[in-house]
C-alpha positions as CSV (number, residue, x, y, z in Angstrom):
1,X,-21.5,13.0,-52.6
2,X,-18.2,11.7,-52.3
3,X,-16.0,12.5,-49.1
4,X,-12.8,13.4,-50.3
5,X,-9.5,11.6,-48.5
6,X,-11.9,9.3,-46.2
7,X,-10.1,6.5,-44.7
8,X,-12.6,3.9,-45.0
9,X,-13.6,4.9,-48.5
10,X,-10.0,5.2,-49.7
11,X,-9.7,1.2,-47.8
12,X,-12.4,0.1,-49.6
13,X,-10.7,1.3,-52.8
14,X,-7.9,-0.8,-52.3
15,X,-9.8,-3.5,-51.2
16,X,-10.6,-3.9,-54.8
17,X,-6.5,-4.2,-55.3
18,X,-6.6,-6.9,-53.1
19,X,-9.7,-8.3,-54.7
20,X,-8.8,-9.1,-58.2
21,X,-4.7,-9.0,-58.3
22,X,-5.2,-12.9,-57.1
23,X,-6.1,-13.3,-60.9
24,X,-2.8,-11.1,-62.0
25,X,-0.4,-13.4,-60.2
26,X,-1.9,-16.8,-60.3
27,X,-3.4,-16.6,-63.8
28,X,-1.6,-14.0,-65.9
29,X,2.1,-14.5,-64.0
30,X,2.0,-17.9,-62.3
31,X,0.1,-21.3,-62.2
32,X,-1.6,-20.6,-65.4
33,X,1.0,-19.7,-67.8
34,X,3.6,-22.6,-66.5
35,X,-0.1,-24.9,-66.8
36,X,-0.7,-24.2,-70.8
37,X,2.7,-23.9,-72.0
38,X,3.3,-27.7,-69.9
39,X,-0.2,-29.0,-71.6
40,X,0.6,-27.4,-74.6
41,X,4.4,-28.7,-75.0
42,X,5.7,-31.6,-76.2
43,X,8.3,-31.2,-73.6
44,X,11.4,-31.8,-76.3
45,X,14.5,-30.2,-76.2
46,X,14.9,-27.2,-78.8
47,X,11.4,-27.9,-80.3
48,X,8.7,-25.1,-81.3
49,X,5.5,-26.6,-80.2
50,X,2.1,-25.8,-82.5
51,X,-1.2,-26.2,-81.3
52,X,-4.7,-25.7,-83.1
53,X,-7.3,-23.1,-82.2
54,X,-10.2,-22.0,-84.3
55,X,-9.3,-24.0,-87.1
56,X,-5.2,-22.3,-87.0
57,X,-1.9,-23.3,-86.3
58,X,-0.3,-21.2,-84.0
59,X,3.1,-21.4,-81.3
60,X,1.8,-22.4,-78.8
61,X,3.1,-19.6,-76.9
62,X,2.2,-17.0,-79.2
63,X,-1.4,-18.1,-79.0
64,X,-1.0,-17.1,-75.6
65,X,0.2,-13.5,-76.5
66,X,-2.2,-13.3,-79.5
67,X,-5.0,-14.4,-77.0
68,X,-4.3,-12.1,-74.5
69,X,-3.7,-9.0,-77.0
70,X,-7.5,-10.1,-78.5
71,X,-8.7,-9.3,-74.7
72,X,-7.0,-5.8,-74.9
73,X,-8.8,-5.1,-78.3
74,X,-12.0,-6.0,-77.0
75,X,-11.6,-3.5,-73.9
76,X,-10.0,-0.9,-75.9
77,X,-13.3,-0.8,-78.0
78,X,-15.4,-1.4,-74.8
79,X,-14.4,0.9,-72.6
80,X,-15.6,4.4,-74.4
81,X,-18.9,3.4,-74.8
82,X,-19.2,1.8,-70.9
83,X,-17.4,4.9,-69.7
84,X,-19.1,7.7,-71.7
85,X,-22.6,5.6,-70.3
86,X,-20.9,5.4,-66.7
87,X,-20.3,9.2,-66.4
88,X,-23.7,10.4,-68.1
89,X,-25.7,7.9,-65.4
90,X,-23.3,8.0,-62.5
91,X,-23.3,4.2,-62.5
92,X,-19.9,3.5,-62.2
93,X,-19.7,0.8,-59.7
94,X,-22.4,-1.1,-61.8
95,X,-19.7,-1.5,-64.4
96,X,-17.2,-2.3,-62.0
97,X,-19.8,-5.2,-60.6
98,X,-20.2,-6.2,-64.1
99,X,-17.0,-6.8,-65.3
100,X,-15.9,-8.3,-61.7
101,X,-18.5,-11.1,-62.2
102,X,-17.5,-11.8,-65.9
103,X,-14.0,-12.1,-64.9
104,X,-14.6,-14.2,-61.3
105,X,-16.9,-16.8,-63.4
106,X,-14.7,-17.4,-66.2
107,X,-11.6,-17.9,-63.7
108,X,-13.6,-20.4,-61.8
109,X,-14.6,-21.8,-65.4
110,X,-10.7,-22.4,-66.1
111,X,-11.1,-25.7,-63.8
112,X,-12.4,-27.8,-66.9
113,X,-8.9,-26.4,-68.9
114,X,-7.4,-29.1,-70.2
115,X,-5.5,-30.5,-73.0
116,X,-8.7,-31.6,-74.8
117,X,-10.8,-28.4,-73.9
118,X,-8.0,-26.2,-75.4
119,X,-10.5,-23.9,-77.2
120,X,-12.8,-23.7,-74.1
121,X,-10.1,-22.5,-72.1
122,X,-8.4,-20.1,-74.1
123,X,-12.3,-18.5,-74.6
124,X,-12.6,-18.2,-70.6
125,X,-8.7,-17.4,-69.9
126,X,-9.6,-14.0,-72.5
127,X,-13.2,-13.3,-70.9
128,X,-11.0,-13.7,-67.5
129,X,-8.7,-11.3,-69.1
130,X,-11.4,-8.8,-70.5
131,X,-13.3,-8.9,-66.8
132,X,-10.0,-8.1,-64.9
133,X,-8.7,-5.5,-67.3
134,X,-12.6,-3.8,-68.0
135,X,-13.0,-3.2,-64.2
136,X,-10.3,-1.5,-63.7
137,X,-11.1,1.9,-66.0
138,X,-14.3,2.3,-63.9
139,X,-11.9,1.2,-60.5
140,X,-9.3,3.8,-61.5
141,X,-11.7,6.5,-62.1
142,X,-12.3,6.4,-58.5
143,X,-8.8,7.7,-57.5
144,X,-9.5,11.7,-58.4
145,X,-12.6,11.3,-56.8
146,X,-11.6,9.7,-53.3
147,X,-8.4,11.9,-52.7
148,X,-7.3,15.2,-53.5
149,X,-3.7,15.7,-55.5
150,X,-1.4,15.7,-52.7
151,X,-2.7,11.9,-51.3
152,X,-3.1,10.7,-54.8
153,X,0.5,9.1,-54.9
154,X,-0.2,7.3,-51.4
155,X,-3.2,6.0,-52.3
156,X,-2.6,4.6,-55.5
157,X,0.6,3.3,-53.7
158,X,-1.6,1.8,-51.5
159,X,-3.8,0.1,-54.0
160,X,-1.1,-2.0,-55.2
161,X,0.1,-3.1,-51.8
162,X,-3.4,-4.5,-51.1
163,X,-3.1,-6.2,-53.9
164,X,0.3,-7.4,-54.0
165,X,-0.3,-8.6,-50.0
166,X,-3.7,-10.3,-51.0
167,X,-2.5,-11.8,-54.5
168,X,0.4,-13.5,-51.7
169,X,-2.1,-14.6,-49.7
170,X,-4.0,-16.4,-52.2
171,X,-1.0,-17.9,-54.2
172,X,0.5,-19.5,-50.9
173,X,-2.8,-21.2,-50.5
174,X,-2.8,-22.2,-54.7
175,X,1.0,-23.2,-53.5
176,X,-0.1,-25.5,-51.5
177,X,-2.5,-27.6,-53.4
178,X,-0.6,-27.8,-56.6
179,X,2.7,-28.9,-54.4
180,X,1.2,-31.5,-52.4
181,X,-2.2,-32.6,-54.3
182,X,-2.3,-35.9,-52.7
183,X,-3.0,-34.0,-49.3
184,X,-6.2,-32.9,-50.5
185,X,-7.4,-36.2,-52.5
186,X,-5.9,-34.2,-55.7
187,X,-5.4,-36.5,-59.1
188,X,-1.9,-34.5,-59.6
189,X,-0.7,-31.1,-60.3
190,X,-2.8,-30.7,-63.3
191,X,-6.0,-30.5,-61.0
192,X,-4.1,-28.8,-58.3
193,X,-3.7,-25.7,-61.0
194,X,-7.2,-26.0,-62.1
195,X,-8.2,-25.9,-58.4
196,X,-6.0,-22.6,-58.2
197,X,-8.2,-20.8,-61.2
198,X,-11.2,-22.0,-59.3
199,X,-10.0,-20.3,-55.8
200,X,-8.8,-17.4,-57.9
201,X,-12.6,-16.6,-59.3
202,X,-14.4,-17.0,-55.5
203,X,-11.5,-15.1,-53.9
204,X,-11.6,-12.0,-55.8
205,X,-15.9,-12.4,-56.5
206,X,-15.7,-12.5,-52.2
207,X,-13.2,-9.7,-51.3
208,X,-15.2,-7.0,-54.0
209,X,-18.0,-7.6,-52.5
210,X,-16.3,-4.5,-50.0
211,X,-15.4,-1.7,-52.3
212,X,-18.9,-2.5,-53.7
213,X,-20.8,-2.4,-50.6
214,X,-18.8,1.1,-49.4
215,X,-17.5,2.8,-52.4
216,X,-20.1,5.8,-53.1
217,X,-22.7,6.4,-56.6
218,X,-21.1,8.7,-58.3
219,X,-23.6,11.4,-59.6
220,X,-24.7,11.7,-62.6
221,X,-24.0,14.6,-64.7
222,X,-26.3,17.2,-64.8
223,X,-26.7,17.1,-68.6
224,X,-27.5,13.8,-69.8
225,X,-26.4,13.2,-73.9
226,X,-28.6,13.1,-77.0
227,X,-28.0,11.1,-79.6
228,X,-26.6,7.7,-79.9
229,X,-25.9,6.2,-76.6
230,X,-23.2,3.4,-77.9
231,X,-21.1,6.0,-79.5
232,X,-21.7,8.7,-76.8
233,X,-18.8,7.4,-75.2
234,X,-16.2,7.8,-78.7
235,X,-17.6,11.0,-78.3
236,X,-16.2,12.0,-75.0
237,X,-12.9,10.6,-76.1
238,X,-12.9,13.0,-79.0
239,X,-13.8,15.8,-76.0
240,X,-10.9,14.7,-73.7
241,X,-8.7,14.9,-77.0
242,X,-9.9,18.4,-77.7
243,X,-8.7,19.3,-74.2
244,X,-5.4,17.3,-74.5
245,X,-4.6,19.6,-77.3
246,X,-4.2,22.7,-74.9
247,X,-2.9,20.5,-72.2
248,X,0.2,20.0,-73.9
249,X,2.1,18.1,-70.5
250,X,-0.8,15.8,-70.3
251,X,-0.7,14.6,-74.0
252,X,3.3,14.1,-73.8
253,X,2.9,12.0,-70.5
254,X,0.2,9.7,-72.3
255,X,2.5,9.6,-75.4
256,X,5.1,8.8,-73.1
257,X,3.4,6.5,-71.1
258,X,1.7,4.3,-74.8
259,X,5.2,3.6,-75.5
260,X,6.3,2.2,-72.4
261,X,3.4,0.7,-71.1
262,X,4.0,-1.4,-74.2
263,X,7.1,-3.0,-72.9
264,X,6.2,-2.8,-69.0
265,X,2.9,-5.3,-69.4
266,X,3.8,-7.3,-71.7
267,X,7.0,-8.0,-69.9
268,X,5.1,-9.0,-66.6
269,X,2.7,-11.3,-68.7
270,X,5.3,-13.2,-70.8
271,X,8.1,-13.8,-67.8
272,X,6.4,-17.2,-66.4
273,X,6.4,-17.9,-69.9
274,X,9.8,-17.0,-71.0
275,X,11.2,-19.1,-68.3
276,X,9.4,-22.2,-68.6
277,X,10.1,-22.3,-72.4
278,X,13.7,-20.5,-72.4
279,X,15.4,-21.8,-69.6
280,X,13.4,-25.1,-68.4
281,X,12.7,-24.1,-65.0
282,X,10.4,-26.1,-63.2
283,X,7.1,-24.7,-62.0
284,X,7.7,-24.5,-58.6
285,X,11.1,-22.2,-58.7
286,X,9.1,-20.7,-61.0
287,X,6.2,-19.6,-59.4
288,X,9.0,-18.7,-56.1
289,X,10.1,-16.2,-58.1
290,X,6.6,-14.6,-59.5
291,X,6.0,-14.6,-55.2
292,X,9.5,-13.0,-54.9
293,X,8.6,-10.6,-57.0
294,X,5.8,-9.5,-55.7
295,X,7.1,-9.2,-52.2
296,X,9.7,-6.6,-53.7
297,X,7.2,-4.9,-55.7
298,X,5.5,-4.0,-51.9
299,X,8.8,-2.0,-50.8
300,X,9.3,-0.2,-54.1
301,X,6.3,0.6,-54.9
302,X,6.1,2.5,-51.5
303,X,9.6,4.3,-52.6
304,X,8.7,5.3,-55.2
305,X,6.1,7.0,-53.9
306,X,8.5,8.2,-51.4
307,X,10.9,9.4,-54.1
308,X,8.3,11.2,-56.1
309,X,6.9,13.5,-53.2
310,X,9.8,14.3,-50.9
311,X,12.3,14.2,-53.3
312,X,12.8,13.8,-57.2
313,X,8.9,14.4,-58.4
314,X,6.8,11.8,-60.3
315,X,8.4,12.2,-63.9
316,X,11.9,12.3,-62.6
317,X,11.2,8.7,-61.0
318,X,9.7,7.8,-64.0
319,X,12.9,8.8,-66.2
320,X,15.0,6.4,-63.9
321,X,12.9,3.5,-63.9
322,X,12.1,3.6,-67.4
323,X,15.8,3.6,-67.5
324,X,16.0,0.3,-65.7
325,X,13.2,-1.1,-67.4
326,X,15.7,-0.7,-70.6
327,X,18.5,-2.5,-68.9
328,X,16.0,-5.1,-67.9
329,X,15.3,-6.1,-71.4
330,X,18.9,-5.8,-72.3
331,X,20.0,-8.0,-69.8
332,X,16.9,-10.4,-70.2
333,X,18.3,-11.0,-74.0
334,X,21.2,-12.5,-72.8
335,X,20.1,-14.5,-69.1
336,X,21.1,-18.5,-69.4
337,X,21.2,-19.5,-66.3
338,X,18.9,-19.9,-63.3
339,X,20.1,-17.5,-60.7
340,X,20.3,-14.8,-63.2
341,X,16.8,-15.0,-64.3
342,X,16.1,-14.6,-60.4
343,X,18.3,-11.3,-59.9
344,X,16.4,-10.2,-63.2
345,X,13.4,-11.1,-61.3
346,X,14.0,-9.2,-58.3
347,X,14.7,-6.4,-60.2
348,X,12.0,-6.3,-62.2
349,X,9.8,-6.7,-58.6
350,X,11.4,-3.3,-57.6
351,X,9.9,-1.4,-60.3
352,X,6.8,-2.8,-61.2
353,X,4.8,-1.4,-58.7
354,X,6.3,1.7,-59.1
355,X,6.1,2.4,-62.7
356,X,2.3,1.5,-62.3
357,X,1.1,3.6,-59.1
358,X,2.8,6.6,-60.3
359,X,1.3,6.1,-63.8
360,X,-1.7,6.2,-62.3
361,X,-1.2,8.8,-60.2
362,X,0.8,11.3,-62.5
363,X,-2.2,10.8,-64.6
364,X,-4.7,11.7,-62.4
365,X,-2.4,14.8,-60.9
366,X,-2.3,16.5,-64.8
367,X,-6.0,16.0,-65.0
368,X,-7.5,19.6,-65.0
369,X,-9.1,20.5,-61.6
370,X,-12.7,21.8,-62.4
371,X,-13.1,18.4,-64.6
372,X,-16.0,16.2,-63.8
373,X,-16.0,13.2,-66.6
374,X,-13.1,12.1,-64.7
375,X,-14.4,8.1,-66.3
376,X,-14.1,9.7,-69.6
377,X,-10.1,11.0,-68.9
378,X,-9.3,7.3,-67.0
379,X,-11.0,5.3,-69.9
380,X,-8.9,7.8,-72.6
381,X,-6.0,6.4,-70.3
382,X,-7.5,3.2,-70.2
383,X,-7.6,2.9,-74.3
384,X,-4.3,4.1,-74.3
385,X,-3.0,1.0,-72.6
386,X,-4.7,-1.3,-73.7
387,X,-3.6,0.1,-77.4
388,X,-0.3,-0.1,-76.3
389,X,-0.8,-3.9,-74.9
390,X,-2.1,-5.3,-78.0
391,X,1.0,-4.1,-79.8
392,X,3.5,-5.3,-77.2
393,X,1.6,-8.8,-76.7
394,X,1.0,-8.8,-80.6
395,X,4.2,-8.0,-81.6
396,X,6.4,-9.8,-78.9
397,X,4.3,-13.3,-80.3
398,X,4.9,-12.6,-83.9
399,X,8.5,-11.9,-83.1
400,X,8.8,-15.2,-81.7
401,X,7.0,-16.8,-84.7
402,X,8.7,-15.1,-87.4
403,X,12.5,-15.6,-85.6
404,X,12.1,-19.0,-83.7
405,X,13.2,-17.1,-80.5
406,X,11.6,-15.3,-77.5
407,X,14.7,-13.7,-76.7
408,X,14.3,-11.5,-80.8
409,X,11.0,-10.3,-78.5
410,X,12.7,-8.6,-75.7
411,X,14.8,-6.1,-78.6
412,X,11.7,-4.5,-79.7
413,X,10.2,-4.1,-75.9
414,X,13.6,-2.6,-75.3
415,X,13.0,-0.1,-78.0
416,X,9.6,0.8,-76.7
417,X,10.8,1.8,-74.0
418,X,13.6,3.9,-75.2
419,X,10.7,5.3,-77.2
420,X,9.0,6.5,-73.6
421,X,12.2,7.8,-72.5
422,X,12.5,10.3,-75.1
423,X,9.0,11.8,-74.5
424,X,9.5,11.8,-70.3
425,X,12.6,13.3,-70.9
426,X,10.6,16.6,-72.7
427,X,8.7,16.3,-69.0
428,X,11.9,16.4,-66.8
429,X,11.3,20.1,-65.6
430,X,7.1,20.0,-66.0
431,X,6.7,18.3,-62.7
432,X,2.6,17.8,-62.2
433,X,3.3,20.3,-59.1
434,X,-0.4,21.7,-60.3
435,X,-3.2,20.7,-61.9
436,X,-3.4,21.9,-65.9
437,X,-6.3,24.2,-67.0
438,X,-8.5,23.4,-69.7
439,X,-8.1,26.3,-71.9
């Protein structure tokens, strides 16, 4: 049985933060988006760069989005029937193991990425994607489990400092090799990146090895489903959508929460892209600023937090930097020059963590309180970002290919976000105070 608000359990939680956000900065924000779009480009002035895959032509940078919006898809469709399974055999952390392995392998497999191996790599880059992403509905399920309501926002807060501190970690080592290659008998700073997705895949296999060795079996419930066991999960998505429809807070948070997720991930895993290909900045101011922003992302993430319990209340925080977001896209649109993609940067550092950990948490606080398929509710959460990220990633690509600008991109994030404004705005005075009962 789990023990509820333990210290070492809830460490070993966020041990799994720490784990795999060394593959969210290096290879989603950092090293591995300024590595394709360098191997990928022809490195001309005001020229849009094609490359092959499967037989297509694609931007080369949509092929990113489209790539990463295919990974979404796959978990999307995935993570029902893992999590119905999961919650029916209490084997939770098996998933977790499961998709931690796929994802730590094909980050290590990213080392042989290279101009010629362009198919190979974009293969492993989305099974990297697919590991990181599937763990975490199976990671995030944990949360109601470990800690009651009240500790809920500091412990999700927590969760992303781990990670952000052990992503920092990681990426000054990767820093390292890809700056000074020749230190380390390095060919250049093409194998100094491919080094980094190597280090990426043993650090975050290494560090999970904690949460796995302390994080408890979850039991399994006590009535175990007939019928067919790939679509028992689908199943308990239609259940938790039963229940959403007499939860009515809870279904206009998620609504509110598909719409701006939309904008807020796809925004985090386009920026490395936007400024190598937009404004020419060179890989290493680039990846500065991914490491600024993430040492920002520590402090606000914690005020948030702050904000939420002492003084505004989750959705209230929410409403303001959802707000911001809005102003970041704005203001994104029309950046030229190099400091003022950093101030952008910093600002978008503030809010990050934020938005995320009291996501997560708000979530988890509307649950109802005699629930016990708490997989079942995080994977309907999980579903519904992962919906949300195909559509941003999809349509932020085909935005770029149909208009010849990333910049057309940012309009329609901006408008998704509006979109998530509206609905947390109906929220403004339902404050997740108390758990909602399933009617």
């Amino acid at each position: 049985m789990t023990q509820i608000n333990d210290r070492k359990t809830i460490r070993s939680w966020a041990f799994f933060d720490w784990a795999n956000s060394a593959y969210n900065l290096v290879i989603t924000s950092t090293i591995f988006p300024a590595y394709y779009t360098i191997i990928t480009s022809s490195n001309k002035p005001n020229t849009i760069d094609y490359v092959q895959f499967m037989g297509f032509k694609f931007v080369n940078t949509a092929l990113y989005n489209y790539a990463l919006a295919f990974a979404f898809l796959i978990i999307a469709i995935l993570s029902p029937v893992l999590s119905g399974i999961a919650d029916s055999r209490g084997n939770k952390k098996f998933f977790m193991k499961i998709f931690t392995w796929i994802g730590a392998l094909s980050c290590c497999g990213l080392y042989f990425f290279e101009a010629e191996t362009l198919q190979l790599g974009i293969v492993l880059f989305i099974l990297a994607a697919i590991g990181f992403w599937g763990s975490l509905v199976f990671y995030n399920a944990y949360l109601p489990e470990i800690a009651t309501p009240d500790m809920q926002d500091n412990v999700s807060a927590k969760g992303y400092a781990y990670g952000y501190v052990g992503s920092i970690l990681l990426q000054l080592v990767c820093f390292v090799f890809v700056f000074f290659p020749d230190t380390f008998g390095l060919s250049g700073a093409g194998q100094a990146s491919r080094v980094s997705f190597l280090l990426v895949g043993i650090w975050w296999i290494a560090f999970a090895q904690i949460p796995f060795r302390n994080l408890p079996d979850t039991p399994k419930q006590r009535v175990v489903p007939t019928g067919n066991i790939l679509t028992s999960g689908f199943k308990e998505l239609s259940k938790v959508w039963v229940q959403l429809k007499h939860m009515p807070y809870l279904k206009r948070f998620l609504t509110a929460f598909f719409f701006y997720s939309m904008g807020v991930q796809t925004v985090m895993l386009v920026a490395t892209v936007f400024g190598e290909k937009q404004l020419q900045l060179p890989t290493a101011k680039l990846i500065g600023t991914i490491m600024l922003l993430q040492v920002v992302a520590i402090p606000g993430a914690m005020l948030m937090s702050w904000l939420s319990k002492n003084h505004l209340g989750n959705i209230r925080v929410l409403i303001g930097v959802v707000i911001i977001w809005i102003g970041v896209c704005i203001a994104a649109y029309f950046v030229q020059t190099e400091l003022q993609f950093y101030f952008l940067a910093a600002a978008v550092g503030l809010i990050m963590g934020g938005i995320q950990s009291l996501s997560r948490s708000t979530y988890s606080k509307y649950l109802p309180q005699d629930s016990k398929d708490h997989t079942s509710f995080f994977s309907f959460f999980d579903v519904i970002e992962k919906i949300a990220l195909v559509i941003g990633m999809f349509s932020f690509g085909y935005i770029e290919e149909l208009t010849g600008s990333m910049r057309n991109s940012l309009i329609a994030l901006a408008l998704f976000f509006v979109a998530g404004l509206a609905f947390l705005w109906l929220l403004r005075n339902s404050e997740p105070r108390k758990i909602q009962p399933v009617s």
